[in-house]
C-alpha positions as CSV (number, residue, x, y, z in Angstrom):
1,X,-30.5,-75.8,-56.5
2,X,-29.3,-73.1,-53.8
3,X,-25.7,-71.9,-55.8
4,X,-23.6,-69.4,-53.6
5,X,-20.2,-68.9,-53.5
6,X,-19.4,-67.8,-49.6
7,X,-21.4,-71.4,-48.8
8,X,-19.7,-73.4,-46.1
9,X,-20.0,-76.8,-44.6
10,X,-19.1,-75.9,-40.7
11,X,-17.7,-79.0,-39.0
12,X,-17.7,-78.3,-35.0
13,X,-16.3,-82.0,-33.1
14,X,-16.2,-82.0,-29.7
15,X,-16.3,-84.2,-26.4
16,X,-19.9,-86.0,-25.8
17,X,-21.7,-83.9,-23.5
18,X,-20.9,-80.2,-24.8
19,X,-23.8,-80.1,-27.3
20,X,-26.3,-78.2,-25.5
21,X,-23.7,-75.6,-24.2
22,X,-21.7,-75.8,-28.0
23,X,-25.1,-75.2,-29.7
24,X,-25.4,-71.9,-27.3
25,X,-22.2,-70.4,-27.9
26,X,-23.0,-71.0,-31.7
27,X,-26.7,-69.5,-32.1
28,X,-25.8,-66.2,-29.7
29,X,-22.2,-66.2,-33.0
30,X,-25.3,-66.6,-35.6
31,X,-25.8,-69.8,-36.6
32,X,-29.4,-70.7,-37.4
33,X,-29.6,-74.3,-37.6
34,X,-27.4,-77.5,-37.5
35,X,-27.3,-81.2,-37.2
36,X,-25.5,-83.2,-34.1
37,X,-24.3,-86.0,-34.8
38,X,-22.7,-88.8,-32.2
39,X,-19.1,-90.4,-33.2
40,X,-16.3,-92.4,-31.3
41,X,-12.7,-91.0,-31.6
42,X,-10.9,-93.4,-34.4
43,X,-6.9,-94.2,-33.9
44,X,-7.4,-95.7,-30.6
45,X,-8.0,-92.8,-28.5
46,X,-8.6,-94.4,-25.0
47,X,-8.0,-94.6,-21.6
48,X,-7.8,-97.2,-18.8
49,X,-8.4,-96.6,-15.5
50,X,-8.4,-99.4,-13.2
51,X,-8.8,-101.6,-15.6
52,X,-11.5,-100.1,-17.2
53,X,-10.9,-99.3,-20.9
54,X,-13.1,-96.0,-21.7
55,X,-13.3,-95.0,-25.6
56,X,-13.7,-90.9,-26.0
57,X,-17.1,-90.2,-27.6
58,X,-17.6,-87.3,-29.5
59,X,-20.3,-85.5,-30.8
60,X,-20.3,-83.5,-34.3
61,X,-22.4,-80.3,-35.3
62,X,-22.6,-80.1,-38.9
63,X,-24.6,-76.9,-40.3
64,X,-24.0,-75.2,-44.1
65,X,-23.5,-71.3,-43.3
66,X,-22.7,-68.6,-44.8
67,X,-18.7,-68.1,-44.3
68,X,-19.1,-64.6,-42.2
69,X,-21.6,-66.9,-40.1
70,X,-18.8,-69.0,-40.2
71,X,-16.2,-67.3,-39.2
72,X,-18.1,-65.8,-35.9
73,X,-19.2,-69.0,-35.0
74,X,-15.7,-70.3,-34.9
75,X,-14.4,-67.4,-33.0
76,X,-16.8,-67.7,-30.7
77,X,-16.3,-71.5,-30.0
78,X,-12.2,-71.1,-29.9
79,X,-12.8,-68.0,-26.7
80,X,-15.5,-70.5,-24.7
81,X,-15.3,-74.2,-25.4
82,X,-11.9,-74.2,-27.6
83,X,-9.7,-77.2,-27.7
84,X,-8.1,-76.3,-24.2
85,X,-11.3,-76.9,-22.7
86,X,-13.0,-79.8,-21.5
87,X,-14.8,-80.0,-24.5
88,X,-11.7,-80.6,-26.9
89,X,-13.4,-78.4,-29.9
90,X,-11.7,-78.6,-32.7
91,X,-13.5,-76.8,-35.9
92,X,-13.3,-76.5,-39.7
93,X,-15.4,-75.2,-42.6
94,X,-15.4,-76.2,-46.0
95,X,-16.7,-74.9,-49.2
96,X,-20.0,-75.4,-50.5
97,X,-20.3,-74.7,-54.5
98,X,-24.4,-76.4,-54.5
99,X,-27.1,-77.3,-52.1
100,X,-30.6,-78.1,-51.9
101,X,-32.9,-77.2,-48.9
102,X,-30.8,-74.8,-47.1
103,X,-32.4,-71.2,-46.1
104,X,-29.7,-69.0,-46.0
């Protein structure tokens, strides 16, 4: 069992359709490898458009990184696809104290 103190859980949640271009900005910041993951926005988050009801569907990357990895990869994210952008990123890390089958 992998013990490290500067472990982080890297939560990057984003509009559907971002992931290839998200994934981009985040490898040339460092990161190495992550999962995406595909989610609906909870609380009612829609819009209706001619009578159309459209839910927002989101898409999570979800990678455990060291927190300098971290911290770039966020950076990086809030200058290109930040939550002003189309792609509504909003991003958090969390610590990490134990983990199994992660190369770092």
């Amino acid at each position: 069992m992998e013990t490290n103190k500067s472990m982080r859980a890297l939560f990057i949640i984003f509009a559907a359709g971002f992931a290839d271009e998200m994934m981009d900005v985040a490898r040339e910041a460092g990161l190495k490898g992550a999962t995406i993951v595909k989610a609906n926005a909870g609380g009612g988050l829609h819009e209706t458009f001619l009578g159309i009801t459209v839910h927002f569907e989101k898409e999570i990357i979800v990678s455990v990184v060291d927190a300098e990895i971290a911290e770039k990869v966020m950076s990086a994210i809030k200058e290109k696809l930040g939550v002003t952008s189309d792609a509504r990123t909003v991003c958090f890390t969390l610590p990490v104290d134990k983990a199994i089958g992660v190369n770092m």
